[in-house]
FISELO-426773 format. One record per residue: residue number from 1; residue in three letters; x, y, z of N, C-alpha, C in turn. Coordinates in steps of 0.05 Angstrom, whole numbers. Example, Ala and Ser with C-alpha at 12.3 -4.5 7.8 and 13.67 -1.06 7.14 Angstrom:
BEGIN
   i  aa   n_c1   n_c2   n_c3  ca_c1  ca_c2  ca_c3   c_c1   c_c2   c_c3
   1 Ala    264   -114    156    246    -90    156    264    -66    156
   2 Ser    257    -45    142    273    -21    143    258      1    157
REM end
This chain:
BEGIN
   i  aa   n_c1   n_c2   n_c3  ca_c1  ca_c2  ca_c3   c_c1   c_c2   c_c3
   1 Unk   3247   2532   1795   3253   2511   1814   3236   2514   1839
   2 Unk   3228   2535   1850   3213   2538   1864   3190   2531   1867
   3 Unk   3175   2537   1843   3147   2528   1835   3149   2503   1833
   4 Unk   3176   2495   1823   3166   2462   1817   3164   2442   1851
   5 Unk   3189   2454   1870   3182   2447   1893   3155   2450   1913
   6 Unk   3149   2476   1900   3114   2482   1918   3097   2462   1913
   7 Unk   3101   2459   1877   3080   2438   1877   3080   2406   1889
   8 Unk   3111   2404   1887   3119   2373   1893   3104   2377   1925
   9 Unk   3111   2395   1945   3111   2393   1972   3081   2394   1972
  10 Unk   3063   2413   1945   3033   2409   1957   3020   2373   1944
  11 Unk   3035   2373   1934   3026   2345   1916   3026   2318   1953
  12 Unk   3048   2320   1959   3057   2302   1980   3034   2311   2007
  13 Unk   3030   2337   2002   3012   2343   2022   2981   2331   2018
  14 Unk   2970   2325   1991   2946   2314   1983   2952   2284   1985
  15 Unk   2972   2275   1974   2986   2239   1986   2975   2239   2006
  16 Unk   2987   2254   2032   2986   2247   2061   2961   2247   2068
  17 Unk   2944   2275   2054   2916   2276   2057   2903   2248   2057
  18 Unk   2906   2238   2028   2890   2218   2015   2897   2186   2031
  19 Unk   2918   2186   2044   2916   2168   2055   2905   2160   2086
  20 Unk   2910   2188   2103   2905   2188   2126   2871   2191   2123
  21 Unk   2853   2195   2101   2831   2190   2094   2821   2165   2089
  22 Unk   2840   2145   2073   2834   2121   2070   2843   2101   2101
  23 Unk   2859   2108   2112   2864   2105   2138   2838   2103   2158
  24 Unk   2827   2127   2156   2807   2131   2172   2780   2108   2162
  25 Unk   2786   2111   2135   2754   2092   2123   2759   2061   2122
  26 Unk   2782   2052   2130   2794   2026   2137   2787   2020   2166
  27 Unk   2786   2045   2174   2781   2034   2208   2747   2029   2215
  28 Unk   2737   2050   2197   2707   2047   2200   2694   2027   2199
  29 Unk   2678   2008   2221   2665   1979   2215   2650   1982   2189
  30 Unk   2647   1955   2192   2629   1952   2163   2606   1944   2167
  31 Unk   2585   1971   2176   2566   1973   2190   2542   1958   2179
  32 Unk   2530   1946   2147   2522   1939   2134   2529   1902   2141
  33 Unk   2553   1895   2129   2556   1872   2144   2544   1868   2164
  34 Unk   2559   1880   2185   2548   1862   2222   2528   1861   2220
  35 Unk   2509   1883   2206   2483   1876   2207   2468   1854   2196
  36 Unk   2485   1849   2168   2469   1829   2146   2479   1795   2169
  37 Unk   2504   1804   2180   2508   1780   2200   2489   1772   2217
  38 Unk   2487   1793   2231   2465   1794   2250   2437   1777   2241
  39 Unk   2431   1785   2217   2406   1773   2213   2412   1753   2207
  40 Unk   2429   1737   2196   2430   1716   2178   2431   1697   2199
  41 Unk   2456   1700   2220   2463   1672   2243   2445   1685   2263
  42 Unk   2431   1708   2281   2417   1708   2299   2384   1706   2296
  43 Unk   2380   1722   2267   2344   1716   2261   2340   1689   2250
  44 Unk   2348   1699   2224   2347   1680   2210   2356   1651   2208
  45 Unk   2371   1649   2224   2385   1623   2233   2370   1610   2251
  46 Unk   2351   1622   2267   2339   1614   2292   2303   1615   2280
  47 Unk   2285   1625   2287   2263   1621   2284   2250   1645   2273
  48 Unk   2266   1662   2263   2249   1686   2253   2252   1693   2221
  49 Unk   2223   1680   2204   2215   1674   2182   2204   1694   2167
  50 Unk   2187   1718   2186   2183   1725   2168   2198   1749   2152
  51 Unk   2190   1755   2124   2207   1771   2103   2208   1793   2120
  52 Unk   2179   1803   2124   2185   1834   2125   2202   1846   2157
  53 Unk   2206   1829   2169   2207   1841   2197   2243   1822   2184
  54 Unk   2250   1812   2173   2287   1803   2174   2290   1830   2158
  55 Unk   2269   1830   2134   2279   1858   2114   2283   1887   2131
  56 Unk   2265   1885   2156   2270   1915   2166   2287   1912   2180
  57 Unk   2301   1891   2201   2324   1889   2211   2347   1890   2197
  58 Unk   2346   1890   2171   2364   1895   2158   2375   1918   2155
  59 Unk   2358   1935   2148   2354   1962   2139   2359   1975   2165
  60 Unk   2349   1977   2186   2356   1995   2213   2381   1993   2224
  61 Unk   2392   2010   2227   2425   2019   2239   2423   2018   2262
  62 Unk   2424   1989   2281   2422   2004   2305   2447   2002   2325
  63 Unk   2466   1995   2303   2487   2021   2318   2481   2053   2323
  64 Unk   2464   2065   2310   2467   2086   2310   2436   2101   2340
  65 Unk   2427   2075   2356   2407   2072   2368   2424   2063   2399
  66 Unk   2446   2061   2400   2466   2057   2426   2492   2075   2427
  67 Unk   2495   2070   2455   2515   2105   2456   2542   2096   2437
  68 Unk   2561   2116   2432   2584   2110   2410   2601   2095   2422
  69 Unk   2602   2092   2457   2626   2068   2461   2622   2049   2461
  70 Unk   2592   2041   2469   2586   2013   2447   2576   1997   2426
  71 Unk   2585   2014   2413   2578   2021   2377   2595   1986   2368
  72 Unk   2616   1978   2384   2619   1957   2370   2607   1922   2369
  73 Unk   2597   1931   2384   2584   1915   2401   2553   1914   2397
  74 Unk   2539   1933   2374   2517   1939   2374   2500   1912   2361
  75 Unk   2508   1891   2340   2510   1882   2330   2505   1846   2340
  76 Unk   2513   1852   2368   2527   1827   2383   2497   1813   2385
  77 Unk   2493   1781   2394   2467   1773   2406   2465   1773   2437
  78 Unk   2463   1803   2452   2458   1807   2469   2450   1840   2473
  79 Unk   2428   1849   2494   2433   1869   2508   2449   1889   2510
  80 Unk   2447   1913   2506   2463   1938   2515   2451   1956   2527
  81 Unk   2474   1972   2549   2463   1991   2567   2460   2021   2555
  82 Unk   2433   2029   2551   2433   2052   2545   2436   2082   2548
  83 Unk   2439   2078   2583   2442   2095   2603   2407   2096   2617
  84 Unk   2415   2113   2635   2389   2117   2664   2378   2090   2670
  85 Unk   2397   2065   2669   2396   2041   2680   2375   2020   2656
  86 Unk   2375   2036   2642   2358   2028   2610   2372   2000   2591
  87 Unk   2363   1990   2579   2380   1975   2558   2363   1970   2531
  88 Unk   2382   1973   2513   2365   1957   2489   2368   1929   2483
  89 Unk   2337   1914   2474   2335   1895   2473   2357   1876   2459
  90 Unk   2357   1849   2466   2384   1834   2449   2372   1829   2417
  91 Unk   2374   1831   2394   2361   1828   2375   2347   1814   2359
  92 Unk   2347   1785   2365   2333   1752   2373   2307   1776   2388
  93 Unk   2309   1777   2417   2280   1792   2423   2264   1808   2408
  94 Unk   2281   1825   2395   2265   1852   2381   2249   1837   2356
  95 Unk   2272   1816   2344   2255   1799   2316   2231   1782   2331
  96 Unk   2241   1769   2348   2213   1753   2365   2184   1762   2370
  97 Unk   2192   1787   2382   2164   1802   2391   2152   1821   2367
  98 Unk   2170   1835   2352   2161   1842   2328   2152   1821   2308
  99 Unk   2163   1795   2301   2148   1777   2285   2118   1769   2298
 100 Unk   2116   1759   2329   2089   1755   2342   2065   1776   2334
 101 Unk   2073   1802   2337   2057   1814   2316   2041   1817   2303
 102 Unk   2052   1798   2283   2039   1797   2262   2031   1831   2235
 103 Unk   2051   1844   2245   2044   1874   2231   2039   1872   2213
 104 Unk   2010   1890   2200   2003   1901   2171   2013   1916   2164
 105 Unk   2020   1932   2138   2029   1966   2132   2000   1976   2140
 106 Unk   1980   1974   2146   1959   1992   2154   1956   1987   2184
 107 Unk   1974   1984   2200   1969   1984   2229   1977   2004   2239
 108 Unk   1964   2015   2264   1975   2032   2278   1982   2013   2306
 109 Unk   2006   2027   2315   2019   2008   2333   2026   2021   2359
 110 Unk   2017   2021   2383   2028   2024   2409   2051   2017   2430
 111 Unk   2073   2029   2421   2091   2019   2445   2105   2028   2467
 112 Unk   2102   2022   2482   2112   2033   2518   2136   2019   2526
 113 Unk   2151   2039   2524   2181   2042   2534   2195   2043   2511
 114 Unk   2205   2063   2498   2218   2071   2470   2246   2057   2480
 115 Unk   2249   2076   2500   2287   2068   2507   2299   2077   2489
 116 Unk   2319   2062   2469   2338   2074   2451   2325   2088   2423
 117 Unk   2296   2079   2425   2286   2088   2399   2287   2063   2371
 118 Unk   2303   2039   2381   2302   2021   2356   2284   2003   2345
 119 Unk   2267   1999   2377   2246   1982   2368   2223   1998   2358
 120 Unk   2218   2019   2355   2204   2042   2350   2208   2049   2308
 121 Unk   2240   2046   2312   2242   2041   2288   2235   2013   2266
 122 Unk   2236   2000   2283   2234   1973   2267   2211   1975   2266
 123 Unk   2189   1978   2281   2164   1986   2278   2144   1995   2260
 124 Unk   2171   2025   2250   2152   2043   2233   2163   2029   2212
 125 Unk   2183   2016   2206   2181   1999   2178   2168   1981   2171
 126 Unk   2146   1975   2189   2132   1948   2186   2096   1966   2182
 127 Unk   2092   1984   2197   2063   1997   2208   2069   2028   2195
 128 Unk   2033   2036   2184   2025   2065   2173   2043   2082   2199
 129 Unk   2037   2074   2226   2032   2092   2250   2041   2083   2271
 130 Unk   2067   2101   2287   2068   2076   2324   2074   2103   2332
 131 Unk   2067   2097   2362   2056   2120   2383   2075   2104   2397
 132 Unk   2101   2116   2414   2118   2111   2428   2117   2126   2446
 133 Unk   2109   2113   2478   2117   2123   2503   2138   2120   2514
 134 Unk   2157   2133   2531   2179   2139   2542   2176   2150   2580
 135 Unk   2187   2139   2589   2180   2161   2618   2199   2165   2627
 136 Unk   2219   2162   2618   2245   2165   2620   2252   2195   2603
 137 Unk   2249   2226   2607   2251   2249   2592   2277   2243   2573
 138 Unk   2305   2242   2587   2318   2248   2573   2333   2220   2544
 139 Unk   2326   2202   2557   2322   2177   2535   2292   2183   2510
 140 Unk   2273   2195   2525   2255   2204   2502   2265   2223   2485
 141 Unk   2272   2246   2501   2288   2262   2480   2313   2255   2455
 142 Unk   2323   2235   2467   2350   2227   2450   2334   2208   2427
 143 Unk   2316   2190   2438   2307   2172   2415   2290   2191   2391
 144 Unk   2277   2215   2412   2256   2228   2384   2280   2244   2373
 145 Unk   2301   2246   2374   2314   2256   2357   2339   2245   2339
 146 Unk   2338   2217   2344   2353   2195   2324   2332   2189   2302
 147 Unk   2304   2189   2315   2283   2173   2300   2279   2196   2267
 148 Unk   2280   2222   2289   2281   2252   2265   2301   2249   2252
 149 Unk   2330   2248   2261   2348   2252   2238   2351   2224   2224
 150 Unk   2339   2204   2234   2337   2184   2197   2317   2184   2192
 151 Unk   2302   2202   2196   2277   2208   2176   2245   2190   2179
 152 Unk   2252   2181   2203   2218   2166   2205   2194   2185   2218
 153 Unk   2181   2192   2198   2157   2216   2196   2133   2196   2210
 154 Unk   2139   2177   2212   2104   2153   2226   2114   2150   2249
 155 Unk   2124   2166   2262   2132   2154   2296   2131   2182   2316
 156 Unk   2108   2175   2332   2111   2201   2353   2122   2194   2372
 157 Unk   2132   2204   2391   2142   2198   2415   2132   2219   2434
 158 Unk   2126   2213   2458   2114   2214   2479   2135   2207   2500
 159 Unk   2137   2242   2528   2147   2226   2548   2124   2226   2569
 160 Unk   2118   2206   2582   2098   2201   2598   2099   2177   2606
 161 Unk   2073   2165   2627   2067   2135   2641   2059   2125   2624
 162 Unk   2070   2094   2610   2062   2078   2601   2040   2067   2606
 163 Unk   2043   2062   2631   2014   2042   2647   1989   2057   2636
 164 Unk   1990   2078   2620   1964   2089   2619   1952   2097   2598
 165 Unk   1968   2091   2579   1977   2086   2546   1971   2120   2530
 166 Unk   1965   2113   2506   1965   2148   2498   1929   2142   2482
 167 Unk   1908   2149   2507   1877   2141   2498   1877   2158   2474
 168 Unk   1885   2186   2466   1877   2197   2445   1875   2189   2418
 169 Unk   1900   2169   2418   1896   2156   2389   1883   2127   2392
 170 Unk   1879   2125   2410   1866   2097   2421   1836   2089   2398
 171 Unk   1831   2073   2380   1843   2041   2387   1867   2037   2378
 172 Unk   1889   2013   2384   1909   2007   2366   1902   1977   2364
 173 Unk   1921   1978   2331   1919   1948   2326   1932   1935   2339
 174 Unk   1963   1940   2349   1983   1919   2363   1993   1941   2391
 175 Unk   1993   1922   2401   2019   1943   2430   2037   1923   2438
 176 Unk   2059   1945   2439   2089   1925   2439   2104   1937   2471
 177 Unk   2102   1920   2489   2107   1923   2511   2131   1920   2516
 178 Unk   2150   1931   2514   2185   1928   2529   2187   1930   2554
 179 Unk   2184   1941   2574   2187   1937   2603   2166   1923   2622
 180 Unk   2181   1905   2638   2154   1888   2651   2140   1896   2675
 181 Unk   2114   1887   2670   2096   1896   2689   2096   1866   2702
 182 Unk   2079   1879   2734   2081   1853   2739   2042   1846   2741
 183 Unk   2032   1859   2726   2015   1846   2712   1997   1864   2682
 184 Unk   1989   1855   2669   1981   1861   2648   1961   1891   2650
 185 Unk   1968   1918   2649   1959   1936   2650   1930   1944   2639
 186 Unk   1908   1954   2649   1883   1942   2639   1876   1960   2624
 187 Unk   1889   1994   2620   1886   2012   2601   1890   2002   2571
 188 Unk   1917   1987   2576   1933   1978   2552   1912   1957   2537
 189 Unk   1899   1945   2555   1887   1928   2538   1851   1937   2526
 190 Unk   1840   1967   2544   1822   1977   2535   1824   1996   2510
 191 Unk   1854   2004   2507   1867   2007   2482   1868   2005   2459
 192 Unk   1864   1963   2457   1873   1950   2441   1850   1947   2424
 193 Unk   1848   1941   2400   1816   1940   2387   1821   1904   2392
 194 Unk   1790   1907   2379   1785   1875   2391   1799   1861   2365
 195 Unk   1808   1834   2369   1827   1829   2344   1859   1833   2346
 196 Unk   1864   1851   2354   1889   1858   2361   1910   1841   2380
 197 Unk   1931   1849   2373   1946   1834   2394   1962   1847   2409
 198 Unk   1982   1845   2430   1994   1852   2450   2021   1834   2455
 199 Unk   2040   1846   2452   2073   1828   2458   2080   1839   2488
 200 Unk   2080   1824   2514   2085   1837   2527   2107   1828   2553
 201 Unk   2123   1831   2564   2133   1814   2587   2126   1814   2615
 202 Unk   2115   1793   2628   2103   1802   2655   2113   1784   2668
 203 Unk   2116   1790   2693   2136   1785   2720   2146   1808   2728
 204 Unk   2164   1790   2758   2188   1811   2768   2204   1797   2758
 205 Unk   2221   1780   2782   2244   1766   2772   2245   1744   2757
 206 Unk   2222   1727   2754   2222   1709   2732   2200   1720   2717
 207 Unk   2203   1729   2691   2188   1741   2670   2184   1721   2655
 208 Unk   2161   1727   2641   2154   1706   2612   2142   1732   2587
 209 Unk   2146   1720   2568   2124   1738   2556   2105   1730   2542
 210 Unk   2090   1742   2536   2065   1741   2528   2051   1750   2502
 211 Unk   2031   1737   2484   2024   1743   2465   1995   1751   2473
 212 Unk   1978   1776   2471   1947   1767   2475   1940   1781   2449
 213 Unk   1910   1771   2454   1896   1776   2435   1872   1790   2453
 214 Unk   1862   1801   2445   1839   1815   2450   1812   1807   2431
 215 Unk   1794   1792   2450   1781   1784   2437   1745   1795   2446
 216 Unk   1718   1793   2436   1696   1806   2442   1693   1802   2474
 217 Unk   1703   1783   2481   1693   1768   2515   1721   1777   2537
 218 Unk   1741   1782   2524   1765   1783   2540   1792   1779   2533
 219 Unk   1805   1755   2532   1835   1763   2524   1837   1725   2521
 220 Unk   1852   1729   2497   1869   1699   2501   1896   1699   2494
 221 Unk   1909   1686   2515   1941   1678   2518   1956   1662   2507
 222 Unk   1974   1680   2494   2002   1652   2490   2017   1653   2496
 223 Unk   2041   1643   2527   2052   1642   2539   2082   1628   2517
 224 Unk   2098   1638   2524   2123   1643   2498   2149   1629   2517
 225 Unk   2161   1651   2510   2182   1644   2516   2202   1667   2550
 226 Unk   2219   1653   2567   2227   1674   2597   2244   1693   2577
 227 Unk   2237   1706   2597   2251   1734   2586   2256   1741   2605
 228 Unk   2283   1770   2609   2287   1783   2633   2286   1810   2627
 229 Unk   2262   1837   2630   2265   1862   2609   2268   1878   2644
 230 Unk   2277   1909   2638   2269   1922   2655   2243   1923   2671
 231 Unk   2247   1933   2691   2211   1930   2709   2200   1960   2694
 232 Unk   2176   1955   2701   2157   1974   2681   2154   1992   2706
 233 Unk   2158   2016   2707   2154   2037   2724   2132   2053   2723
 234 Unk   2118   2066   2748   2100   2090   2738   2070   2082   2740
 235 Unk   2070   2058   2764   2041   2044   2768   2021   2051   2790
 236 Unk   1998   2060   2777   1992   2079   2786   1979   2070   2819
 237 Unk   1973   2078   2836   1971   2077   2856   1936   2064   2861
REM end
């Protein structure tokens, strides 16, 4: 009788286990959803066509690219604060400027101001190579080490001045500008190989952004759509 009670009481003890487990995985969002949401009514619903850049928004978690208390919210069509007065882009932007683009899989890609590390990700799913500046240390640190533990081996990160890009791997095919300057940085564009393009936002308080191209004679513009991004810090004197 004993034995038969040990087992009943360990049996009820694996019950309680197994449910306060399924408990827990009931509560867990359904991180796959919001996302497939996300794309469907905010990209895809709106103006962003092409395959490969909805396919990599698909695929990138970027809940897991914003801090955990606003993990529910990661999903939403807006902005989040990432800390040191930072935010990640609303995700309509990130498909916008990433589709302008135009990315090859054989591009190497330049972008200044990592921030959370997501557009960095979306990046390396689209391009061989992206060189991410940060000047913000401890947001660099956090992003190069989200980017490491899901495994994206094509993305360096760099903490340093944007305004001054990273010449060593210089030329790049694209540079993807997240914080605004309040005018078009002239390293960034001696950077750029000719052909290439540039997504960038420039202003203070009324921003626009910008598509260029880099062409043999100079630069040509396509003036887009207002935007409001952080101010670009770190200009040099």
């Amino acid at each position: 009788m004993g034995c038969a009670r040990a087992f009943a009481a360990s049996l009820m003890l694996l019950v309680a286990s197994c449910e306060a487990s399924d408990g827990l995985q009931k509560r867990e969002p359904d991180w796959p959803g919001m996302r497939e949401t996300m794309v469907r009514d905010q990209l895809r619903g709106r103006d962003i066509v092409n395959p490969r850049v909805l396919d990599a928004m698909s695929r990138v978690p970027r809940h897991l690219f914003v801090p955990e208390s606003d993990r529910a919210d990661a999903y939403g069509d807006f902005p989040l604060p990432i800390g040191n007065g930072q935010t990640i882009s609303q995700p309509y932007i990130v498909g916008f400027m990433t589709q302008a683009l135009e990315i090859e899989p054989q591009h190497r890609v330049l972008e200044i101001g990592t921030g959370s590390g997501y557009q960095a990700a979306i990046l390396a799913e689209l391009a061989t190579e992206v060189y991410t500046i940060e000047i913000v240390a401890p947001l660099a640190d956090r992003a190069r080490a989200t980017l490491e533990a899901l495994g994206y081996r094509n993305v360096r990160v760099k903490t340093g001045n944007g305004y001054l890009g990273w010449s060593e791997h210089a030329p790049f095919d694209r540079v993807m500008v997240t914080a605004a300057p309040d005018d078009v940085p002239r390293p960034l564009v001696d950077q750029l190989r000719v052909g290439g393009l540039m997504a960038i936002p420039v202003g203070t308080f009324d921003q626009e952004l910008r598509i260029l191209r880099r062409t043999g004679t100079g630069l040509e513009t396509l003036r887009t759509l207002p935007v409001r991004f952080v101010p670009m810090v770190g200009k040099p004197k």
